[in-house]
C-alpha positions in Angstrom: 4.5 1.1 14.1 4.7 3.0 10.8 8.0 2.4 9.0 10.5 5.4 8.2 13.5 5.7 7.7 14.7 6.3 11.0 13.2 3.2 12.0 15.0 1.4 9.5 18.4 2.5 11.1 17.1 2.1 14.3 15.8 -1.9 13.0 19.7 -1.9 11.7 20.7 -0.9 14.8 18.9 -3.5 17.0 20.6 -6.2 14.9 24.1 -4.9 15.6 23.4 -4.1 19.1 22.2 -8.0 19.6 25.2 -9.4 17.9 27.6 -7.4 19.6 26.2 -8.3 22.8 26.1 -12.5 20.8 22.4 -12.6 22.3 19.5 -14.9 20.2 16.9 -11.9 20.6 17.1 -7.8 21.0 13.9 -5.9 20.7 11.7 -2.7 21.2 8.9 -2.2 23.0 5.9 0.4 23.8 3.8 0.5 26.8 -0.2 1.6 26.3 -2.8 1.8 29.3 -3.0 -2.0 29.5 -0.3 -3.8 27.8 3.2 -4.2 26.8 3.6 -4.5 22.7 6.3 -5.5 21.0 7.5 -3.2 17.9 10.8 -3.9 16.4 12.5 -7.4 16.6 16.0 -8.9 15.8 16.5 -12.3 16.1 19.2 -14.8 15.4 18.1 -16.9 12.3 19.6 -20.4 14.1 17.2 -20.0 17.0 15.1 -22.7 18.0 12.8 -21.2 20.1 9.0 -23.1 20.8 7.4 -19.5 20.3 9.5 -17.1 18.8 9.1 -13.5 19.5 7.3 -11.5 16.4 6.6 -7.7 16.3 3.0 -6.9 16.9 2.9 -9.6 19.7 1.3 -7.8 23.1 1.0 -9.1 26.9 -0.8 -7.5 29.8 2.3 -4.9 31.2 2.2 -6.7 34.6 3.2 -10.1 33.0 6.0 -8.6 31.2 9.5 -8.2 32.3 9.8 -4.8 30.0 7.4 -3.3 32.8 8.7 -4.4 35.8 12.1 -3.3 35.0 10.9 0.2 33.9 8.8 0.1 36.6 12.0 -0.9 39.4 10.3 -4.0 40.6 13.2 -6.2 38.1 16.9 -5.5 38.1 18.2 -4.4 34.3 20.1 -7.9 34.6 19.3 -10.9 34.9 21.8 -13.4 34.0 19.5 -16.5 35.2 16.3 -16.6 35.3 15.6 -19.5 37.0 17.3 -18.0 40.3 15.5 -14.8 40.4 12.4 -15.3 42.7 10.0 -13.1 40.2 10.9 -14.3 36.6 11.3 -18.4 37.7 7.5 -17.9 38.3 5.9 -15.9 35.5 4.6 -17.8 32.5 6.4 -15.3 30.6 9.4 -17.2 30.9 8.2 -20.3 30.1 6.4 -19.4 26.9 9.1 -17.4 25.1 11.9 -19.7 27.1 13.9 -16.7 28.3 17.1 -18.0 30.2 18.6 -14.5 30.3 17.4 -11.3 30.0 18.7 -7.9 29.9 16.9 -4.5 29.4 16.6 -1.1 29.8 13.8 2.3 29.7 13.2 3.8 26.7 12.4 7.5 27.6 11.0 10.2 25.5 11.9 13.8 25.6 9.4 14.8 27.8 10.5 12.1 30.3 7.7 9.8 29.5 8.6 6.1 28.9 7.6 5.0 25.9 8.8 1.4 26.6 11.9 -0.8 26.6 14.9 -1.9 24.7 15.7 -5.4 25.9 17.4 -8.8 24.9 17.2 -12.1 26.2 18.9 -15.9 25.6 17.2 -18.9 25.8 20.4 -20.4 28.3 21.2 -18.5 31.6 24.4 -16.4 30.8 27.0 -15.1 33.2 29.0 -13.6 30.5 26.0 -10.1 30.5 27.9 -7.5 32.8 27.2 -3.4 34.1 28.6 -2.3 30.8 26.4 -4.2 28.7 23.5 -2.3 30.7 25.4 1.1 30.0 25.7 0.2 26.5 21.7 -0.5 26.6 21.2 3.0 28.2 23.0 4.6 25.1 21.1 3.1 22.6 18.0 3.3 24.4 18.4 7.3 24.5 18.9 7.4 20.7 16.0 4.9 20.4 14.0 7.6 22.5 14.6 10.5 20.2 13.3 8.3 17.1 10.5 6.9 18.2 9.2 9.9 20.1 9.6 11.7 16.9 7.8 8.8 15.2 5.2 8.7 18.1 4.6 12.9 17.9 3.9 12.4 14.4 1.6 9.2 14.4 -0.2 11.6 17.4 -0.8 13.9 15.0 -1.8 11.9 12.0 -4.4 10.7 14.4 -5.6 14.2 15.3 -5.7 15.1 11.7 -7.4 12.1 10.7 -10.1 12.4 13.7 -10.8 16.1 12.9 -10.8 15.0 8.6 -13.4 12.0 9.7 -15.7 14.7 11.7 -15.9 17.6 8.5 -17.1 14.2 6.7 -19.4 12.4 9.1 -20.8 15.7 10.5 -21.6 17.2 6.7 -19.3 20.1 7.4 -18.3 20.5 3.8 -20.8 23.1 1.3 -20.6 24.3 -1.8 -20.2 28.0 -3.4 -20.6 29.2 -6.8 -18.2 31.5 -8.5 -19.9 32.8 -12.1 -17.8 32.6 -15.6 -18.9 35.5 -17.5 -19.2 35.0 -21.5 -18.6 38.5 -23.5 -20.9 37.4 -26.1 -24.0 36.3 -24.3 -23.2 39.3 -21.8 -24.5 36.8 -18.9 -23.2 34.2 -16.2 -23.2 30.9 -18.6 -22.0 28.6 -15.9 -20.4 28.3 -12.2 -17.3 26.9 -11.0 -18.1 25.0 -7.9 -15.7 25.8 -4.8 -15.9 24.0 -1.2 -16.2 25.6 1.9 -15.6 23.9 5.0 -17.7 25.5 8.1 -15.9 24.7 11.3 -14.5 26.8 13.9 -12.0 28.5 13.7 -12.2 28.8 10.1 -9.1 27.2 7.7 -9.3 27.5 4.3 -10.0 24.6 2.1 -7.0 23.8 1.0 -5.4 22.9 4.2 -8.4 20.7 4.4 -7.6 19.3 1.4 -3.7 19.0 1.8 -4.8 17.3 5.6 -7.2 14.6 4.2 -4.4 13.3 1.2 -1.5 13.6 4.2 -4.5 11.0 6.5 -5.6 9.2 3.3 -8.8 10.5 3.2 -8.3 12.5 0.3 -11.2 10.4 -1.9 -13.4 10.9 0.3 -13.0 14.2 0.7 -13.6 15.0 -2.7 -16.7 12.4 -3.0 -18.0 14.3 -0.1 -18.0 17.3 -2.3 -19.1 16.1 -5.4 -21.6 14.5 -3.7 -22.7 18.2 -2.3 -22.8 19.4 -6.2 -25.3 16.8 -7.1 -27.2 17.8 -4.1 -27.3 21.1 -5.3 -28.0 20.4 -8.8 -31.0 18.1 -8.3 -32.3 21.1 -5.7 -31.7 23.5 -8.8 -33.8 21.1 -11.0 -36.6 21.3 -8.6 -37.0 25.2 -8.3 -36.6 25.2 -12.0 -33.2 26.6 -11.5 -31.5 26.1 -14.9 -27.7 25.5 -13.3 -24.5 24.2 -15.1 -21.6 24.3 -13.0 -17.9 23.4 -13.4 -15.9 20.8 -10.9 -12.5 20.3 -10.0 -11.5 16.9 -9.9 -8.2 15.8 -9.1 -6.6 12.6 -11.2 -6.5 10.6 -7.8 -10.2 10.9 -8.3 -10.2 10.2 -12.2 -7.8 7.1 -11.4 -10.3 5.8 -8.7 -12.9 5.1 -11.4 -15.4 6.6 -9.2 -16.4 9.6 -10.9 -18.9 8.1 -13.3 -20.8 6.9 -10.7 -20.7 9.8 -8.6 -22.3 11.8 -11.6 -24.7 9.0 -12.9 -27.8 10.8 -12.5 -26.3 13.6 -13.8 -26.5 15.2 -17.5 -23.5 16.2 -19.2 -25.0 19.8 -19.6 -25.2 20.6 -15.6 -21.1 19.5 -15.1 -17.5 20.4 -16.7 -15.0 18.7 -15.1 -11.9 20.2 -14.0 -8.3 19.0 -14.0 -5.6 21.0 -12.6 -2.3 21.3 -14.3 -0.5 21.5 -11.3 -0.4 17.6 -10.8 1.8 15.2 -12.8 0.1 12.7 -14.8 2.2 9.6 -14.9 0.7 7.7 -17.4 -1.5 9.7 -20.2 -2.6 6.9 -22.6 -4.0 5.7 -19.4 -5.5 8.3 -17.8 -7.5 9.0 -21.0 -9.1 5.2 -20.8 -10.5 7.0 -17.1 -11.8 10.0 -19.0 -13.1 8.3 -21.7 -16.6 7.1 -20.2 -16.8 11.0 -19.1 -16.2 12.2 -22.4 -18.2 9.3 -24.0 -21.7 11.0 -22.3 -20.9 14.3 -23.4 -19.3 15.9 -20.0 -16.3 18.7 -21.1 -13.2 18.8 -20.1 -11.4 21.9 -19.0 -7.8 22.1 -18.1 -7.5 24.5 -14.3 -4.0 27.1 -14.4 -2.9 26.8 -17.3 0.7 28.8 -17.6 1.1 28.3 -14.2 1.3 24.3 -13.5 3.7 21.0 -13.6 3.1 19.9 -16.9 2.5 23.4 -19.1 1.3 22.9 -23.0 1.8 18.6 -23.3 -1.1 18.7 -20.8 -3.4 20.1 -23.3 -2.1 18.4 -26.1 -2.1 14.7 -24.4 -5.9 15.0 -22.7 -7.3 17.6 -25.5 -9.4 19.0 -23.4 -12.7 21.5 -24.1 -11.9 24.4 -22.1 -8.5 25.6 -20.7 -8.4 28.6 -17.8 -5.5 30.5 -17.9 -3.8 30.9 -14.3 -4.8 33.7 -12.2 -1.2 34.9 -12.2 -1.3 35.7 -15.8 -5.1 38.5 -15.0 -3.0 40.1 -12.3 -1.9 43.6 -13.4 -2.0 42.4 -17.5 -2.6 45.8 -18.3 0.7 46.9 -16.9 2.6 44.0 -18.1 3.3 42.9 -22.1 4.8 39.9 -21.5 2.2 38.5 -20.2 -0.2 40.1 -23.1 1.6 38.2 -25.6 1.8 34.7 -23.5 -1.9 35.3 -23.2 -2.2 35.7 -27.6 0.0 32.7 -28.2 -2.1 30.5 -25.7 -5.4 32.1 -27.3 -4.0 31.2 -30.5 -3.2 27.6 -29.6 -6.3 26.9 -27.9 -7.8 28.2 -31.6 -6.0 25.7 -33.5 -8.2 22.9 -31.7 -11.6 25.1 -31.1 -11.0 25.0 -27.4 -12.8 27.5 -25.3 -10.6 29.9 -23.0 -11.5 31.1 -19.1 -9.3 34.2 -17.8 -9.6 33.7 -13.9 -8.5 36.1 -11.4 -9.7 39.2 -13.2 -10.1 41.7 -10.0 -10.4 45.1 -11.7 -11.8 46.5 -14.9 -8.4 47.4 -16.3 -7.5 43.7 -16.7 -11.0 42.9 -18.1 -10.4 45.8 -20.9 -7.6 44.5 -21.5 -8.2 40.5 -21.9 -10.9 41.3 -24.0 -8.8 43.8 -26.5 -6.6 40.1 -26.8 -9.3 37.6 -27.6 -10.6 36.3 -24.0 -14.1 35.5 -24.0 -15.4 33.9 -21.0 -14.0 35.9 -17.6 -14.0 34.9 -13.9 -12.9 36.7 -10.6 -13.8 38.8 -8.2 -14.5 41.8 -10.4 -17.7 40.1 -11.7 -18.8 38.2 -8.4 -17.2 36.4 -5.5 -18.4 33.0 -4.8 -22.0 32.6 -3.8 -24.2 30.6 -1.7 -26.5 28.2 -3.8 -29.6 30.3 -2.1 -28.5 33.5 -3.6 -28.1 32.0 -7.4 -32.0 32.5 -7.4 -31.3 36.3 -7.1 -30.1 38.5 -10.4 -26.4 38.7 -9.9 -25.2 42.0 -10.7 -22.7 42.4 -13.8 -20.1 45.1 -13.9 -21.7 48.1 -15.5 -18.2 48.5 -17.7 -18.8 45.1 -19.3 
C-alpha cells in the first residue's frame, strides 16, 4: 500500500487502538479475488511469537479469519480459540499462534469491503467484551474513508499508468514542426519540434505529459519523443531534406544522463536543445557537468519562456545559454502595450551583452511582428508564420507572410 499521510495517522492509530485494547497485535487488511493481505501492522515489541505477523504477508481468503468474519461464517469475538469449532482447526491458528482474536469489516463508501481491522493475543482472553467490538466498528469506519480514498487514487494511478504504457508501446506519440523565421535570411532557418499524441478522444500533450511524471513514466515519455526526432531527422537525411530542429528537454531528462546517447548519431547542426525556465534547477554547478558533454560536441542551448518562468534572468546567467525565446505572453498585443516594449529592449539588450540569439514566440498577427522587429527581434515564431507541420509537408515550400 502506498504510504500517505493519512495512512500514517491511520498506522498511529492502529498502535493506540491495540494498546488501548492491551492486545500483542492490531492490524489492517485488504481482500483481492483470491487472498487475504495484510497491509498495516502494530505489534507489541515484547512479543514472542514463532512467526510474527509482517505487512505484505498474504493467505488464501478461506484460510483467514479476516474473511470468515466479514463473510458471517466467524463471530467478531473470539475470546478462545481453542473452544470455537472453526478456528481450533485451521492452520491459521497454529502458525501465527492466535489465542484470541477480535475483528471487524472494513467497508468503503460504496458499501464494498475492502477488508478488516482485527487484533489477536497469543493467550485466550476473557477480558475482550461487545464494546471492544463497537469500539472496532468506529475505527474501522474511519479506516474505510482512508483507505478507500487511498484505494480510488492507487485505481487511478493504475488507469493512468496503463493508458501512459499503451501511447508508448503502441507508438502513439509523432512529431510536428513549428518554423522560426530569421528577418535577415528572410527564410525558416530551423524547427521547434512539438509532440502530438494520436489517440481518441484527443487530449493535448501536456496532460500527457503532466500524466506520465504523476505515473513515473515521465523519462520515457520524453525518450519516446526524442527518439521520434531522430527518426525524422535520419528520414530528412535520406530525401536530402536539409532539417535542423529545436527540442525541449526537461532537466529530469538532462539529470538522467540519457540525452547524449539518445542524440549519438546525431550532429550538433540538426538539434538545439531546449530548457524551459519554468522548472527550478536545484543545483546549477551540477547541472552544467550534465550539459557539458552536449555543449562539448557543439549542440546550442536555448533557454524556452523566458520573462515568464521560476527562475527569470539567474537562469541565463547560471547555464549561459545560445539562444533565449522570450515567452509568448510578452508577443501578445505588444503593439498595444509599452511595458512590455521596453521589458522586450532591456532583455534584447542583455542577451547582447553575451551574443546570445533571441526567438519572439507567439507572434499571431502582423502588428506584433512590426513591432518586435522595430525593437531588435530577429528570429520570429507563431502562428502568424506557420502552425506546426507534419514532417511530410516540410518537403513543400512553406508560405511566408507577404508583410515580412
Amino acid at each position: 500500500m502506498e504510504r500517505s499521510s493519512s495512512t500514517a495517522d491511520l498506522s498511529m492509530l492502529l498502535e493506540a487502538i491495540r494498546q488501548f485494547l492491551n492486545m500483542e497485535v492490531a492490524f489492517t487488511s485488504r481482500f483481492t479475488q483470491n487472498e487475504r493481505k495484510v497491509e498495516l501492522v502494530s505489534a507489541n515489541d515484547d512479543s514472542s511469537f514463532s512467526h510474527p505477523l509482517v505487512s505484505g504477508v498474504s493467505d488464501e481468503l478461506n484460510n483467514s479469519y479476516c474473511f470468515k468474519i466479514a463473510n458471517g461464517e466467524l463471530a467478531n469475538l473470539i475470546k478462545d480459540t481453542a473452544a470455537n469449532p472453526i478456528t481450533r482447526s485451521m492452520p491459521v491458528t497454529e502458525k501465527l499462534e492466535i489465542g484470541a482474536y477480535i475483528g471487524v469489516p472494513i467497508t468503503l463508501k460504496n458499501g464494498d469491503v475492502y477488508g478488516t481491522l482485527c487484533c489477536y493475543d497469543k493467550a485466550a482472553n476473557s477480558q475482550l467484551s461487545q464494546r471492544d467490538v463497537d469500539l472496532l466498528h468506529i475505527i474501522a469506519s474511519y479506516a474505510g474513508q482512508v483507505l478507500g480514498r487511498n484505494l480510488a487514487t492507487k485505481q487511478h494511478k493504475d488507469q493512468l499508468r496503463t493508458a501512459v504504457r499503451n501511447v508508448i508501446d503502441e507508438n502513439l506519440i509523432e512529431v510536428v514542426f513549428q518554423p522560426i523565421y530569421g528577418k535577415h535570411s528572410r527564410s525558416y532557418e530551423y524547427y521547434e519540434v512539438l509532440a502530438r499524441f494520436n489517440t481518441q478522444p484527443y487530449r493535448p500533450p501536456n496532460e500527457w505529459l503532466h500524466d506520465a511524471d504523476l505515473v513515473g513514466l515521465g523519462l520515457e515519455v520524453e525518450s519516446a519523443i526524442i527518439k521520434q526526432v531522430v527518426k525524422r531527422l535520419h528520414m530528412a537525411g535520406a530525401r536530402e531534406l536539409k532539417l535542423k530542429t529545436s527540442i525541449n528537454v526537461s532537466p529530469r531528462m538532462m539529470e538522467s544522463g540519457l540525452l547524449p546517447e539518445l542524440l549519438s548519431k546525431i550532429s550538433s547542426e540538426q538539434v538545439r536543445i531546449e530548457l524551459t525556465e519554468h522548472v527550478s534547477v536545484t543545483n546549477y554547478e551540477e547541472f552544467r557537468t550534465y550539459l557539458r558533454p552536449l555543449i562539448e560536441r557543439g549542440f546550442k542551448i536555448c533557454i524556452d519562456d523566458v520573462g515568464a518562468g521560476f527562475a527569470s534572468l539567474k537562469h541565463i546567467l547560471e547555464i549561459e545559454p545560445d539562444v533565449i525565446k522570450l515567452d509568448l505572453s510578452l508577443a501578445t498585443n505588444i503593439h498595444l502595450d509599452s511595458k512590455r516594449q521596453s521589458l522586450v529592449t532591456g532583455l534584447l539588450a542583455f542577451a547582447r551583452s553575451f551574443n546570445c540569439e533571441v526567438v519572439a514566440e507567439g507572434v499571431e498577427t502582423a502588428e506584433e511582428y512590426q513591432t518586435l522587429a522595430k525593437l531588435g527581434v530577429t528570429f520570429f515564431q507563431g502562428w502568424y508564420f506557420s502552425r506546426p507541420v507534419k514532417f511530410e509537408q516540410l518537403d513543400n515550400n512553406l508560405k511566408i507572410p507577404t508583410a515580412v
